[in-house]
C-alpha positions as CSV (number, residue, x, y, z in Angstrom):
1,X,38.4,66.8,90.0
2,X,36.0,69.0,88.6
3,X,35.3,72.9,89.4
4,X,37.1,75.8,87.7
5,X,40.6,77.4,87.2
6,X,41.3,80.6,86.8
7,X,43.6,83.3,85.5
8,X,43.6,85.7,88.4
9,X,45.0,89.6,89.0
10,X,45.9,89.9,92.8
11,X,46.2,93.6,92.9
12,X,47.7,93.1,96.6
13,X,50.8,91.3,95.2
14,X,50.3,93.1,92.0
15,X,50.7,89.7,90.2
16,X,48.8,87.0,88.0
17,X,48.3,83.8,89.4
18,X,47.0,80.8,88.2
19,X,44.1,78.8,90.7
20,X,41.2,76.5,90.8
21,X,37.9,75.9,92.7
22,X,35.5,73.6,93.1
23,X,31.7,74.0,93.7
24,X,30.4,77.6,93.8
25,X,34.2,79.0,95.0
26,X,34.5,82.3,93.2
27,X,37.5,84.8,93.2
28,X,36.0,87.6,93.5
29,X,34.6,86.4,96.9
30,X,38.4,86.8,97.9
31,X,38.7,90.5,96.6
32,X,41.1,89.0,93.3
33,X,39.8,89.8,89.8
34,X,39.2,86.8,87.2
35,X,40.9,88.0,83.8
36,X,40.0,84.3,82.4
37,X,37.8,81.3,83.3
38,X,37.4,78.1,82.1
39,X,34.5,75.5,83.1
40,X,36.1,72.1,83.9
41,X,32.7,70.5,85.3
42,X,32.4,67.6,82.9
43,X,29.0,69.3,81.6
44,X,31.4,71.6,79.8
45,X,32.8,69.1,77.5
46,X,31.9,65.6,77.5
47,X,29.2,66.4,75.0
48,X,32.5,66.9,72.3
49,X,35.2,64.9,74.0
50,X,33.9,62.4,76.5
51,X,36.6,61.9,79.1
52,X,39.4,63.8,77.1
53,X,39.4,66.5,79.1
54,X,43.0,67.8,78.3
55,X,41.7,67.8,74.5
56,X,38.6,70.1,75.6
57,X,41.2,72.4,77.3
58,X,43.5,72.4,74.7
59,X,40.7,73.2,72.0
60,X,39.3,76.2,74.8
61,X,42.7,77.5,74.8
62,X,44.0,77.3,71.0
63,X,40.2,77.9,69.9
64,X,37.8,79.1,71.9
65,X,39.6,82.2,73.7
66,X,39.5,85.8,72.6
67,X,43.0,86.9,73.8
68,X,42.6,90.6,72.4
69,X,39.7,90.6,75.5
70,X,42.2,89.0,78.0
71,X,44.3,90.8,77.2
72,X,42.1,93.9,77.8
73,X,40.6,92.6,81.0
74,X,44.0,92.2,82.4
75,X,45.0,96.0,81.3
76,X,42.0,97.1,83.0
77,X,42.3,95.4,86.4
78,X,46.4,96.7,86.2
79,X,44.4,100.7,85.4
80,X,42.0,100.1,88.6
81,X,45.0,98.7,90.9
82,X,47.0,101.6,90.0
83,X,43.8,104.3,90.0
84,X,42.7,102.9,93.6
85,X,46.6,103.4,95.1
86,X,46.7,107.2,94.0
């Protein structure tokens, strides 16, 4: 199908997890912070790969994302969590 997946901090469980939606469905809607996104809709990629999508993701992936900012974003959501407990 077609939607989103995301690489999620649940600062509940204190863990990363891995999800997807479809439509508008947002994490943050659900109180979970979105270290990384990736568009999946085929408007994202069939421009470039036509109905190779696992060739778009792998290019997004290998390519396309800063990990130095993931990285970052993750560190900050951990700071928060641990901020808002104290």
């Amino acid at each position: 199908g077609s939607g989103w997946a995301w690489l999620r901090y649940d600062k509940k469980m204190d863990k990363l997890i891995v999800s997807k939606t479809i439509g508008a469905g947002n994490p943050l809607t659900e109180g979970i912070t979105s270290i990384l996104t990736i568009d999946v809709w085929e408007h994202a990629y069939y421009l470039d790969y036509q109905e190779k999508r696992n060739k778009y993701v792998t290019a997004f992936f290998d390519s396309l994302v800063n990990w130095d900012f993931v990285e970052e974003n993750l560190k900050l959501a951990i700071e928060t969590n641990n901020a808002e407990e104290l």
